[in-house]
RODO-2510 file (C-alpha; in nm, 4 decimals, decimal comma):
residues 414
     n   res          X          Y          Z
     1     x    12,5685    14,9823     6,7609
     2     x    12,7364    14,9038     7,0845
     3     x    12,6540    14,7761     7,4320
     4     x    12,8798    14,8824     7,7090
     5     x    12,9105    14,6973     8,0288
     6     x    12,8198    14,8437     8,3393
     7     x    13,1501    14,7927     8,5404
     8     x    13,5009    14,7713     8,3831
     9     x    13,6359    15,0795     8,1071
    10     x    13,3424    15,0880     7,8837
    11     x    13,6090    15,2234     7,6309
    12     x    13,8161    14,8761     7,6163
    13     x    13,5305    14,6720     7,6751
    14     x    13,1869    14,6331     7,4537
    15     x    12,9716    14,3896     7,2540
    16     x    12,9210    14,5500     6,8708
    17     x    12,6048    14,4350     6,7282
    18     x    12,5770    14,4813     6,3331
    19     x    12,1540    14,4868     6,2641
    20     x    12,1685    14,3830     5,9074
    21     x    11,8311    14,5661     5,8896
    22     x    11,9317    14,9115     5,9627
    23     x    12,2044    14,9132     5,7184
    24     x    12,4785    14,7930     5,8729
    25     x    12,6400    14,6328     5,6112
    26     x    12,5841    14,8750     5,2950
    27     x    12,5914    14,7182     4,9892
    28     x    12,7842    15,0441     4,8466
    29     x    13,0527    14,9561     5,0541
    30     x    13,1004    14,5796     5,2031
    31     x    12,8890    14,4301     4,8831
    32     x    12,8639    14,1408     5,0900
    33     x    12,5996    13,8985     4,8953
    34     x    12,2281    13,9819     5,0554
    35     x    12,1027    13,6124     5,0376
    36     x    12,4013    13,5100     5,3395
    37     x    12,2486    13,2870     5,5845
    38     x    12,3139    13,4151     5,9327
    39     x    12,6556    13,1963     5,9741
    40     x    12,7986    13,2831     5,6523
    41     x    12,7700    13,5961     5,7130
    42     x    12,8900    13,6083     6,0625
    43     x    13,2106    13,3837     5,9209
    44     x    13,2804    13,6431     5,6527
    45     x    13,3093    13,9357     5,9389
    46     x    13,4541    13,6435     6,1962
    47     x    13,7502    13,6539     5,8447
    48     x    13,7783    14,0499     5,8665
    49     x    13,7904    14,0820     6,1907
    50     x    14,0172    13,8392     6,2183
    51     x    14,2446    13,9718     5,9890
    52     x    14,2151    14,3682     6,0134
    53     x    13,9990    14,4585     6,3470
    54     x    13,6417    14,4169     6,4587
    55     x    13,3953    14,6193     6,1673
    56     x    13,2895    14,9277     6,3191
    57     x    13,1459    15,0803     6,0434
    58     x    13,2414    15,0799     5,6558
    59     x    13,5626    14,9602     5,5263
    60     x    13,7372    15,3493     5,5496
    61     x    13,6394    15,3634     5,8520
    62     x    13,7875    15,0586     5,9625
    63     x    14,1160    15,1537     5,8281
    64     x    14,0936    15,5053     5,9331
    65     x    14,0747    15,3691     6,3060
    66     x    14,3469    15,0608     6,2609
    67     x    14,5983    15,3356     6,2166
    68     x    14,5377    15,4318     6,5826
    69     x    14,4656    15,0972     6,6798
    70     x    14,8652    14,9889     6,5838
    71     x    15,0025    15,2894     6,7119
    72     x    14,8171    15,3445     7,0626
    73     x    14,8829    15,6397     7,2588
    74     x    14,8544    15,5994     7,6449
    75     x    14,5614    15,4694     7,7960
    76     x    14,3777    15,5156     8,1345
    77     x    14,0738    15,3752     8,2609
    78     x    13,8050    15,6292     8,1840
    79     x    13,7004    15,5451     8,5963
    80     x    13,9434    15,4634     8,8287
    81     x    14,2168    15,6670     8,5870
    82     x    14,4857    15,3615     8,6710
    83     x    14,6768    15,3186     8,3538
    84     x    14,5569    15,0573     8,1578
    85     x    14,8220    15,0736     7,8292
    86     x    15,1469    15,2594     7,8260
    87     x    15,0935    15,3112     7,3993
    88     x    15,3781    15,3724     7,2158
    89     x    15,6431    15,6556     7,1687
    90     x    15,5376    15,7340     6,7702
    91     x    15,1183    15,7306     6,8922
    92     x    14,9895    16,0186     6,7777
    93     x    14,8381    16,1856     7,0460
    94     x    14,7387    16,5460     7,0482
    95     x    14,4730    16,7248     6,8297
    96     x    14,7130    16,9324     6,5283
    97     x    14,5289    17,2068     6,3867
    98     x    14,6201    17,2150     5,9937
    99     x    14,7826    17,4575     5,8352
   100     x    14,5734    17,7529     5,6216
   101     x    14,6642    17,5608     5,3205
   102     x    14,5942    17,2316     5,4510
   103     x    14,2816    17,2820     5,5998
   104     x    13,9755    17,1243     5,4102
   105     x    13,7204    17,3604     5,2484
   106     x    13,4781    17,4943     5,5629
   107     x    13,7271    17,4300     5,8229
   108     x    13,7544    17,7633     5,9929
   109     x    14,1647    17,7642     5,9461
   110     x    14,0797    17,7176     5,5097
   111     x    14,3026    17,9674     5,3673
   112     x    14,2127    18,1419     5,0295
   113     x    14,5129    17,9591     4,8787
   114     x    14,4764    17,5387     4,9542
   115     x    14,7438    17,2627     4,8761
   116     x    14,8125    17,2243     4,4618
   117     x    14,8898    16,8039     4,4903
   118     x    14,6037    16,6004     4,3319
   119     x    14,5764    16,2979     4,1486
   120     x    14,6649    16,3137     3,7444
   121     x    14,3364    16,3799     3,5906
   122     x    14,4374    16,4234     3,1912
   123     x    14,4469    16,3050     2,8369
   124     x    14,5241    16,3691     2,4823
   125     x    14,4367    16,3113     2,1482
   126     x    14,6180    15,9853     1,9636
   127     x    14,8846    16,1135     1,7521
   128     x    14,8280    16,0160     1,3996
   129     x    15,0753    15,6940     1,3911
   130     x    14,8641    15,5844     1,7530
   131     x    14,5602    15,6565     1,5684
   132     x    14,6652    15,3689     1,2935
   133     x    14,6985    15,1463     1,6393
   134     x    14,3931    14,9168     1,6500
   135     x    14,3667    14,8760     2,0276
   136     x    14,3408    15,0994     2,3545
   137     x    14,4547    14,9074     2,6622
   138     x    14,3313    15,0666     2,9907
   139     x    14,5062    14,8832     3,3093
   140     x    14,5163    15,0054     3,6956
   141     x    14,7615    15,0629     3,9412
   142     x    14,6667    14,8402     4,2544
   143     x    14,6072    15,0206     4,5440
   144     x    14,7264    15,3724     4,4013
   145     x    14,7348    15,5482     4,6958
   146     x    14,8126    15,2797     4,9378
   147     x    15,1162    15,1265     4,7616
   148     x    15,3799    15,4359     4,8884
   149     x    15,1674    15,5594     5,2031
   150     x    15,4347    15,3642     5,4336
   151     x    15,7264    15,5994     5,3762
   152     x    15,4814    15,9099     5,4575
   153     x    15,6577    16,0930     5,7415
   154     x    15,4013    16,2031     6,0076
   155     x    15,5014    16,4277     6,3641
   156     x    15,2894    16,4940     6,6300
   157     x    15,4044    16,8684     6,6559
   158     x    15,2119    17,1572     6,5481
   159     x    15,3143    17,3213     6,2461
   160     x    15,5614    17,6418     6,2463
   161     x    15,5427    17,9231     6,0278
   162     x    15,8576    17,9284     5,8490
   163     x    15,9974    18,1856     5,5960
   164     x    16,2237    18,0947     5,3034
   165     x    16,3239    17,7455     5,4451
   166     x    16,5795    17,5648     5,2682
   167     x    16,4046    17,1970     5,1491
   168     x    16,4406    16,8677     5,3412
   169     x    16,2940    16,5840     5,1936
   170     x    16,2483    16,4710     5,5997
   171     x    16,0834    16,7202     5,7505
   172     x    15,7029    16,6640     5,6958
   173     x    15,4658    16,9703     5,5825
   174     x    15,3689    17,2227     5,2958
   175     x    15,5948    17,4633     5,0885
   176     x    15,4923    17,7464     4,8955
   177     x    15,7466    17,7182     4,6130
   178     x    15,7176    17,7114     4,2206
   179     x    15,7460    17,3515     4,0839
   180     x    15,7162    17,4712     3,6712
   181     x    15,9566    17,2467     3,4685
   182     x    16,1315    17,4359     3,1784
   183     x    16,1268    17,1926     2,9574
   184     x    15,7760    16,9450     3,0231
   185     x    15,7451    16,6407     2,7750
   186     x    15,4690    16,7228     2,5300
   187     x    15,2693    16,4535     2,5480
   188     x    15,3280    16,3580     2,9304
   189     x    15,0725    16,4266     3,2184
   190     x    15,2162    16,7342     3,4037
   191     x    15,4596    16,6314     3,6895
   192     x    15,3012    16,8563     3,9350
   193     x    14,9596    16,9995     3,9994
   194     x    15,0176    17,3843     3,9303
   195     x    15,1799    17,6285     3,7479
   196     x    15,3605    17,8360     3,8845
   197     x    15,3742    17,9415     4,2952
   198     x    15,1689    17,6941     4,4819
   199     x    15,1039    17,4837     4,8210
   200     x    15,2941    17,1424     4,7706
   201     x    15,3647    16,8728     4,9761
   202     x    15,6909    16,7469     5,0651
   203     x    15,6373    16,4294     4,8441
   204     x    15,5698    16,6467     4,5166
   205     x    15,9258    16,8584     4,6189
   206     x    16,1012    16,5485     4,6736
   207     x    16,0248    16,4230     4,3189
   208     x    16,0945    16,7866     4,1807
   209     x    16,4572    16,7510     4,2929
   210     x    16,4704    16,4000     4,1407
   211     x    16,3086    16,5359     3,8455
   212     x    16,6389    16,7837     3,8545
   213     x    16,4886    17,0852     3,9897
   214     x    16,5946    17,2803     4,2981
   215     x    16,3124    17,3677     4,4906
   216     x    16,3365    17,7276     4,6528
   217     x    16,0293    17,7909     4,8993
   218     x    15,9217    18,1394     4,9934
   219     x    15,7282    17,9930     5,2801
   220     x    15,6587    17,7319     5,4528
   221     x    15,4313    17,5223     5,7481
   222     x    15,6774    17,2649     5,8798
   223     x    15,6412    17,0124     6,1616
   224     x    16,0294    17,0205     6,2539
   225     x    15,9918    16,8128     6,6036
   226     x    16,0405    16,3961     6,5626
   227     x    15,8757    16,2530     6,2736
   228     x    15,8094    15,8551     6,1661
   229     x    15,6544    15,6767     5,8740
   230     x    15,3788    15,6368     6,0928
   231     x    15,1306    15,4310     5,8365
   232     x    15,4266    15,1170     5,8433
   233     x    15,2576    14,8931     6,0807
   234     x    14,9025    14,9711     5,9815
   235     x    15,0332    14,9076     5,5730
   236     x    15,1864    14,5730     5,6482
   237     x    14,8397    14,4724     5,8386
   238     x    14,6456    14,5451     5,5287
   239     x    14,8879    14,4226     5,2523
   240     x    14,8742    14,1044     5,4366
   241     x    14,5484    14,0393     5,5041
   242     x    14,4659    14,1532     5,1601
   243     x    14,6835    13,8724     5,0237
   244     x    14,5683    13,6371     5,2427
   245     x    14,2282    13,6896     5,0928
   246     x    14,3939    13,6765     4,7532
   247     x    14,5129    13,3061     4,8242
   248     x    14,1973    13,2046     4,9316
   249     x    14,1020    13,2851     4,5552
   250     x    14,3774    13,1234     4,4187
   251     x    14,5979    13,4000     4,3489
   252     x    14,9346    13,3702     4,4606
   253     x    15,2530    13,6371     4,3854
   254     x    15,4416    13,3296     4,2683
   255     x    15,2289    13,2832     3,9542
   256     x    15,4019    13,3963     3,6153
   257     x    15,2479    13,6004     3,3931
   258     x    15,0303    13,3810     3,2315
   259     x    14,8791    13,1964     3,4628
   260     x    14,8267    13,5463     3,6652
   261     x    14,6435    13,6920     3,3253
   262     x    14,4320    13,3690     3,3582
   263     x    14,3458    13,3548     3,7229
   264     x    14,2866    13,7260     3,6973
   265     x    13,9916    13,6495     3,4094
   266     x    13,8385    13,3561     3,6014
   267     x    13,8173    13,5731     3,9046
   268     x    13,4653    13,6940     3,8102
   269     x    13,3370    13,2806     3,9089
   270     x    13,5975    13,2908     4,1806
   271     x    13,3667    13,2441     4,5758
   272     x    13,2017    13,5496     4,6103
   273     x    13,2445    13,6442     4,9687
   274     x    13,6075    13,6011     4,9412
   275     x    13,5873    13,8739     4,6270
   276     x    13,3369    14,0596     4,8607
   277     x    13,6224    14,0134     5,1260
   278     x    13,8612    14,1747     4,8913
   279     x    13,6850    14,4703     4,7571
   280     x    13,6330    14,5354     5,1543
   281     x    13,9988    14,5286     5,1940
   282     x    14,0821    14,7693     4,9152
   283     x    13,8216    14,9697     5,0674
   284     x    13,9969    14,8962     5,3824
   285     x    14,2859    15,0547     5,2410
   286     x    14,2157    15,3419     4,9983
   287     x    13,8933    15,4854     5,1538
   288     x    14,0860    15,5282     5,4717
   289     x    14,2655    15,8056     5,3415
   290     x    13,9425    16,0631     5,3042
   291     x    13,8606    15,9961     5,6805
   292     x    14,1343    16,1490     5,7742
   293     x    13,9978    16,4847     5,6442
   294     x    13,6460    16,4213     5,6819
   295     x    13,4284    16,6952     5,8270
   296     x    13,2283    16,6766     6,0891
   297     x    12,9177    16,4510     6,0507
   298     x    12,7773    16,5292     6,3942
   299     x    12,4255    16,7698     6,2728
   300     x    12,4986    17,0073     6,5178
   301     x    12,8508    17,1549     6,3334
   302     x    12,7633    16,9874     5,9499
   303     x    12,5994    17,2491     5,8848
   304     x    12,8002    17,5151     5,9974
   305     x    12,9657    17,8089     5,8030
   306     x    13,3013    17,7219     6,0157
   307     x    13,3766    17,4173     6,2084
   308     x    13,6494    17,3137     6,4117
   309     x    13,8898    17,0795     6,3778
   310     x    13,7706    16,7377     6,5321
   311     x    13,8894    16,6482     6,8465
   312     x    14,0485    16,3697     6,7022
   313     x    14,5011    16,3158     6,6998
   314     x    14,4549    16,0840     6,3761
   315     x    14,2647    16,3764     6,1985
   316     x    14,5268    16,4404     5,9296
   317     x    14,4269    16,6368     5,6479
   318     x    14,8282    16,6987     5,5491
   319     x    14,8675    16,3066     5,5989
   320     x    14,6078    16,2654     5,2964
   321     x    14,7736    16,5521     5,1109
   322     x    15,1217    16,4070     5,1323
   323     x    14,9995    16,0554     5,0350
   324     x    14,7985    16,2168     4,7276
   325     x    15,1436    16,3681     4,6302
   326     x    15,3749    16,0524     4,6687
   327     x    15,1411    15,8520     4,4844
   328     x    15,0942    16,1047     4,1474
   329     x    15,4977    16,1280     4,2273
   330     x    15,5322    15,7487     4,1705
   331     x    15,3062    15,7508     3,8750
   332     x    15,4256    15,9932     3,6819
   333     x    15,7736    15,8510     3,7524
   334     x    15,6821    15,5196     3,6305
   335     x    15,5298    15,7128     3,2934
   336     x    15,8882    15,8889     3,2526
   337     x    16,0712    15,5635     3,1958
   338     x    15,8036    15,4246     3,0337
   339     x    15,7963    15,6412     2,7813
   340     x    16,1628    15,6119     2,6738
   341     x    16,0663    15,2951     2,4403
   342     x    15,8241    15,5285     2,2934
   343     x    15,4701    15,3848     2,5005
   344     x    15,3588    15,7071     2,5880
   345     x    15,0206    15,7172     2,7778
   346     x    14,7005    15,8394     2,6066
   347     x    14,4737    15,9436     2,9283
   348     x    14,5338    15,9015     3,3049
   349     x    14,3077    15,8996     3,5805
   350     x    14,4521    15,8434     3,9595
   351     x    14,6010    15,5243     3,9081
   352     x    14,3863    15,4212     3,5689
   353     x    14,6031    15,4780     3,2422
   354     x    14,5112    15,4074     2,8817
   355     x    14,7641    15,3553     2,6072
   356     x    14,7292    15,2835     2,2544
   357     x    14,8858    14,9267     2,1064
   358     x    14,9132    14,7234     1,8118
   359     x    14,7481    14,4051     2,0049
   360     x    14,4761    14,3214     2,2784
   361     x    14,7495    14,2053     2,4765
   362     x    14,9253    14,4487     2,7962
   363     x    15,2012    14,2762     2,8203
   364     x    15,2821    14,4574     2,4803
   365     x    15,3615    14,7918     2,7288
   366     x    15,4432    14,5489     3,0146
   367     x    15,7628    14,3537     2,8534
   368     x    15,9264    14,6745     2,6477
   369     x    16,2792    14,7118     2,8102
   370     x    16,2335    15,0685     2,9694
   371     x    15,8638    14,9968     3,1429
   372     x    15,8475    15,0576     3,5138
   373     x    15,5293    14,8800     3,5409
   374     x    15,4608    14,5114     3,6284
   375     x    15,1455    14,2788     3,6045
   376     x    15,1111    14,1312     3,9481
   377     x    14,8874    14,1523     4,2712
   378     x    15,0838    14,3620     4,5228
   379     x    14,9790    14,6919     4,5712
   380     x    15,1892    14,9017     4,2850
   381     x    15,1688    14,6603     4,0522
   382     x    14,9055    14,6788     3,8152
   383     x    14,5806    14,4732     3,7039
   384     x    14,4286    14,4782     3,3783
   385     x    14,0685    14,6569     3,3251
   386     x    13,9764    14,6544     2,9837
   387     x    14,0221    14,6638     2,5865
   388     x    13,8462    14,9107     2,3510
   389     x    13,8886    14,9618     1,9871
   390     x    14,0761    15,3029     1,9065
   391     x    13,7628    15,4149     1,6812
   392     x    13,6220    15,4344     2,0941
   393     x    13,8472    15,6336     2,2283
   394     x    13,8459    15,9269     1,9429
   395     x    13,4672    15,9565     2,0163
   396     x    13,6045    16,0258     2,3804
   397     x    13,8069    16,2773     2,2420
   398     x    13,5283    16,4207     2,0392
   399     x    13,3403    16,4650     2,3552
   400     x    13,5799    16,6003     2,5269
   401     x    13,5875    16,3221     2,8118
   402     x    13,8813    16,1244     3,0184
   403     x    13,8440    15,7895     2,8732
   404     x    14,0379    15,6702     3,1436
   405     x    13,8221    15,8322     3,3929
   406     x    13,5181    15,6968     3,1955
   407     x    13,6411    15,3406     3,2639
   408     x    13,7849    15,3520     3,5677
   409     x    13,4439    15,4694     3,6778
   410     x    13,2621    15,2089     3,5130
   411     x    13,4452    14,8855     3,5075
   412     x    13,4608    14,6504     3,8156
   413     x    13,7426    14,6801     4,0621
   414     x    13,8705    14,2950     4,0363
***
């Protein structure tokens, strides 16, 4: 809750008062250790604060308002209307309706027909030589959505109804255009959410055409004023302050391999409100992204057949879309030139994948000449999460279940 003062702008100036006792700091999403004494816990938000913004609510929601907070529009005082901060020029600062395929299921905009880009959800049976393989290894991409968000484009304009555009890879917004590949991999993840004509994202076209495919659109909703990778300043906050928190636990991106592998298992008897501290930042960082299509939670319109959109600039439900794109994009690139020393991935879910090796060991994927991914703690790199025998993951199979989904959902984070 807040207190506002009774002169001055009430909406630069208040005291925020966290009441541990009404919930303030849910355990399903700070996990900050109950048994704090009042200081400790008052240091480990004094840390947060210090390092992202003052907690006004759960870690996505922090985020979710950073990204206006380093890119503030204009700024008058809410009484005397003198100007209080100019903002900047790439603020965003006007309410954008989204686009019929954009819009978010019971927004009154929805269209029947919504955007195709999701997150790789998929898996396979072993082949029978990765059936003779002893070992699954399931490791996770850090940050999966996060680690490309800063090269998102983002304009302020509304978006235009455009017929048969030709593609630009800078001009943010959604295509209707046919992404099917001739000639898929057969035991790859499908590049692209659909089959056949769909909603995309300009991410998922600007992989098709490095893929080798020319996109044609038959339509399109395009934001063709000024547009800027709006999320830079807000992803260099949180990528440093999330590996500032990192040192604190003695992991530096100096380490080698090794000692990295070793830190990463001792982690678990690392402090625990500096690991509380870093599950908040991830939080920070990935759970921002479903704010900015979150309905409305007001109980006057959350129950509504059709609601509005929120009265809100940073409410961005393309913003999420395009991220959701770039990072399947980046994955499945990474899984391309993998595969070309013949580690080819049994299951992937978001930014979990499971493949099947000779040893316990990922470095045996890691260190083959053609792999795109690397062990380390910035977000893109990847983390390992777990071993199972191979005899596991066929009962998986048998019950027709995402392994990798099973343990991404069930293993810790760090």
């Amino acid at each position: 809750m807040r207190l506002h003062p009774t002169t001055g702008d009430p909406a630069c100036e208040s005291i925020h008062l966290a009441i541990t006792t009404w919930g303030a700091l849910h355990q399903d999403a700070w996990q900050l250790p109950e048994d704090l004494s009042p200081t400790q816990l008052a240091a480990a938000i004094g840390q947060y604060a210090n390092l992202v913004r003052t907690p006004t609510g759960v870690p996505g929601t922090c985020g979710h308002r950073l990204m206006g907070d380093l890119r503030p529009p204009e700024h008058r005082h809410t009484v005397t209307r003198a100007l209080v901060a100019r903002g900047v020029p790439s603020a965003l600062t006007t309410r954008a309706d989204p686009a019929p395929c954009e819009a978010p299921p019971g927004h009154q905009l929805a269209g029947e027909d919504t955007l195709a880009d999701t997150d790789i959800d998929w898996w396979r049976p072993p082949t029978p030589e990765e059936a003779t393989r002893p070992h699954v290894v399931c490791f996770a991409v850090n940050l999966h959505h996060f680690a490309d968000s800063n090269n998102i484009r983002v304009s302020d304009a509304p978006a235009e109804h455009v017929f048969h555009p030709a593609f630009d890879s800078k001009t943010p917004g959604s295509w209707l255009v046919d992404l099917s590949e001739s000639n898929p991999h057969p035991l790859l993840p499908p590049a692209f959410a659909s089959n056949g004509l769909a909603w995309h994202t300009t991410p998922a076209l600007a992989y098709a055409t490095l893929r080798g495919l020319r996109p044609q659109p038959v339509r399109a909703w395009l934001r063709l004023k000024r547009s800027n990778p709006y999320l830079d300043p807000w992803y260099e906050r949180v990528r440093k302050a999330r590996l500032a928190v990192l040192q604190s636990l003695g992991l530096t991106t100096d380490l080698d391999t090794p000692d990295l592998l070793t830190a990463l298992g001792d982690l678990p008897r690392a402090d625990r409100v500096q690991r509380a501290l870093l599950k908040a930042l991830d939080a920070t960082a990935q759970d921002a992204f479903t704010v900015l299509d979150r309905p409305p939670a007001q109980p006057d319109q959350a129950l509504l057949s059709s609601w509005p959109t929120p009265d809100d600039p940073t409410w961005r439900p393309d913003l999420r879309a395009a991220v959701t794109a770039n990072a399947r994009a980046n994955v499945h690139r990474k899984l391309s030139r993998t595969a070309r020393d013949g580690n080819i991935p049994l299951a992937v879910s978001g930014g979990h994948l499971l493949y099947a090796t000779h040893t316990p060991d990922l470095t045996e994927i890691t260190e083959a000449p053609s792999c795109e991914f690397r062990i380390g703690l910035s977000s893109g790199k990847i983390r390992p999460v777990a071993v199972r025998p191979m005899d596991w993951y066929q009962a998986q199979c048998t019950d027709n279940t995402n392994a990798a989904r099973t343990l991404k959902n069930s293993c810790a984070s760090w």
